[in-house]
C-alpha positions as CSV (number, residue, x, y, z in Angstrom):
1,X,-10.9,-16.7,-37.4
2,X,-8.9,-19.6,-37.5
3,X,-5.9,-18.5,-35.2
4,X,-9.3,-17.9,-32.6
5,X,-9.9,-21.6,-33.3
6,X,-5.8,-22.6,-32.9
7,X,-5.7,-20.9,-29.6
8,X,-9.2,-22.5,-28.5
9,X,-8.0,-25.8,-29.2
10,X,-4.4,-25.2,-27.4
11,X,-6.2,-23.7,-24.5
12,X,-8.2,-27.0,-24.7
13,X,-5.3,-29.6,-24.7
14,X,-3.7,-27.9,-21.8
15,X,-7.2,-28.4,-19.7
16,X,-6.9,-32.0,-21.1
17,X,-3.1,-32.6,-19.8
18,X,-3.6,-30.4,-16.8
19,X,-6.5,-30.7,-13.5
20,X,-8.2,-27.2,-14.3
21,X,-10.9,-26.1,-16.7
22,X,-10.7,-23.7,-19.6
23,X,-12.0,-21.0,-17.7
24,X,-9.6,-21.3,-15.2
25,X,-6.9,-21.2,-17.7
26,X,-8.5,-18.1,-19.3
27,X,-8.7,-16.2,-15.6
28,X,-4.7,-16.9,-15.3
29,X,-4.2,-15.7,-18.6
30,X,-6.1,-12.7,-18.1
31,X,-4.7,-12.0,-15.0
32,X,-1.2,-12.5,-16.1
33,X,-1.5,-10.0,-19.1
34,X,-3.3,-7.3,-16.9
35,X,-0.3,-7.3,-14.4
36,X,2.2,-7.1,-17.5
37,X,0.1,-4.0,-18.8
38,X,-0.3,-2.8,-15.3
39,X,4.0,-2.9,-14.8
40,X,4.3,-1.2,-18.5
41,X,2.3,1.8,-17.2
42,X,3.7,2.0,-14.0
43,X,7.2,2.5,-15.8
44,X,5.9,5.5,-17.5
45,X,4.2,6.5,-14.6
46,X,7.7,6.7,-12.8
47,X,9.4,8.7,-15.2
48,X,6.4,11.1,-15.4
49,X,5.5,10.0,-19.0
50,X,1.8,9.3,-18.1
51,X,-0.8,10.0,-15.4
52,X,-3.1,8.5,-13.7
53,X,-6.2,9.4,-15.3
54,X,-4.5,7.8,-18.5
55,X,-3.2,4.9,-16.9
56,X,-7.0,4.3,-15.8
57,X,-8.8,4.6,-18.9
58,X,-6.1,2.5,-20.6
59,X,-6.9,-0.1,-17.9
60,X,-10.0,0.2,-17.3
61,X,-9.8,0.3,-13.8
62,X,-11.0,3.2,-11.2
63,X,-8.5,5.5,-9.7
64,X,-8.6,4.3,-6.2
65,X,-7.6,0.5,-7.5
66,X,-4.2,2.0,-9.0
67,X,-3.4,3.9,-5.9
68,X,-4.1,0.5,-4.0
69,X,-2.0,-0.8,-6.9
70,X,1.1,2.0,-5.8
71,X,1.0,1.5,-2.8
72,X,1.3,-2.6,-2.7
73,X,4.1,-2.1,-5.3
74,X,5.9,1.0,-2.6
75,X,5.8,3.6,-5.5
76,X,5.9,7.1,-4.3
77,X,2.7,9.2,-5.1
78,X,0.9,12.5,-3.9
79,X,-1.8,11.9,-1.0
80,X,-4.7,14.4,-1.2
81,X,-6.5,15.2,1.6
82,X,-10.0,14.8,1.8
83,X,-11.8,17.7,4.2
């Protein structure tokens, strides 16, 4: 409990010595770790280690968001045709 406190407080000086509130600093944060898990699976992802429904449930995020995902990073994948 009291590391929760230590980051709290850390989180709360940087708001104090920079112009944006904690929950901005949270979002970045967020943000920043979800595109470092994000790059970790797309690694596996490239050398076949992991598929996509894995790589969804571990992010939590619905298949069509990692395809958009692929393609803004150019990463080859299979396009299935919808008829």
């Amino acid at each position: 409990m009291s590391n929760l406190k230590d980051i709290k407080s850390e989180i709360e000086k940087y708001a104090n010595d920079s112009n944006l509130t904690e929950l901005q600093i949270v979002e970045k944060l967020e943000k920043d770790y979800f595109d470092k898990r994000v790059n970790e699976n797309l690694k596996l992802y490239k050398k076949g280690k992991k598929k996509v429904s894995e790589i969804t449930k571990d992010l939590k995020i619905s298949p069509r968001k990692f395809y958009a995902i692929l393609e803004k990073k150019k990463i080859e994948h299979k396009k299935y045709k919808k008829e």
